[in-house]
C-alpha positions as CSV (number, residue, x, y, z in Angstrom):
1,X,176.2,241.2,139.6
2,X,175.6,240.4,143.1
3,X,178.1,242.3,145.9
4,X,179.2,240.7,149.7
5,X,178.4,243.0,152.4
6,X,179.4,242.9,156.2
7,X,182.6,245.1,156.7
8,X,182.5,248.5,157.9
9,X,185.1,251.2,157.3
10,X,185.6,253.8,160.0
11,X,182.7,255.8,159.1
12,X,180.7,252.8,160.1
13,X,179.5,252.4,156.3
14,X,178.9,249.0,154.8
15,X,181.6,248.0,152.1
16,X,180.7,246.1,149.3
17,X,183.1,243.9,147.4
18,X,181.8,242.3,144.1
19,X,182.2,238.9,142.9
20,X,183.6,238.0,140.2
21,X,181.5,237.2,137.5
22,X,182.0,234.0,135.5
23,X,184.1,232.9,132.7
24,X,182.1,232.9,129.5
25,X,181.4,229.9,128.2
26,X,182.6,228.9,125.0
27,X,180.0,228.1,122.3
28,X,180.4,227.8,118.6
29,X,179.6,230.4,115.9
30,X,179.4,231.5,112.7
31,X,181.1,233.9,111.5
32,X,178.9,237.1,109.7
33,X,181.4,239.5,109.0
34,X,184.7,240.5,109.2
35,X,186.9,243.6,108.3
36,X,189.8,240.9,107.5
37,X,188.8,237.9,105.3
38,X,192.7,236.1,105.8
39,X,191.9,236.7,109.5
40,X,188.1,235.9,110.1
41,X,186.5,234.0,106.9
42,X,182.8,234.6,106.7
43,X,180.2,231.4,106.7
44,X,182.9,229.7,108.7
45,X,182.5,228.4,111.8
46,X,184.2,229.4,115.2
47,X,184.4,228.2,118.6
48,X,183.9,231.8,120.5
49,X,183.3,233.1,123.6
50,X,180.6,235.6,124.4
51,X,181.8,238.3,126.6
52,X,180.6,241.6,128.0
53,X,182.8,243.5,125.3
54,X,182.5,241.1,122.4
55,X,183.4,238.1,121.2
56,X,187.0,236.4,121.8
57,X,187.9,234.1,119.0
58,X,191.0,232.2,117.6
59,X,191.6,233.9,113.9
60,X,193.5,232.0,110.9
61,X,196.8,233.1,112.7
62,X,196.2,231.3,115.8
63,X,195.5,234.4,117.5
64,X,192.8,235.4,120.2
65,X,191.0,238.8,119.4
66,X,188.0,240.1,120.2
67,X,185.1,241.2,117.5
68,X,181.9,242.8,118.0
69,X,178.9,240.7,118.8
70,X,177.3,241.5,115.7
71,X,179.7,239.7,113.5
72,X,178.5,236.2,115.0
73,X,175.8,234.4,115.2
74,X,175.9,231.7,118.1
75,X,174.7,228.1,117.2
76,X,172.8,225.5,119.9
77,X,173.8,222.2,119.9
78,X,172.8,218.8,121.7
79,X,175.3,217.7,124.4
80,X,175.9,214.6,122.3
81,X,177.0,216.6,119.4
């Protein structure tokens, strides 16, 4: 992550401010594994998105959680797909 630099507090040291970083993109998946098979059903797939912390995904429920990385495998497809 990059930081903007410039400003100087009253001790005449640089501040940094980071940016923000971007929104993951969302990608499908397939599910591995889950904890909750009515929730998350394994072999299925997902559209997800990749994050720093996991991977947010909409479950059976309708719901947006967030699963470890290791639970999903992400898939490449062509643009026209």
């Amino acid at each position: 992550m990059s930081s903007i630099t410039g400003w100087t507090n009253s001790d005449n040291w640089p501040i940094e401010w980071a940016q923000k970083s971007p929104a993951p993109k969302e990608t499908w998946a397939i599910c591995l594994d889950s904890d909750d098979h009515a929730l998350l059903i394994p072999r299925k797939l997902y559209l997800v998105r990749f994050g720093i912390n996991g991977v947010w995904v909409r479950d059976e429920k309708n719901e947006m959680t967030v699963c470890d990385k290791e639970d999903f495998l992400p898939l490449a497809f062509a643009p026209e797909v």
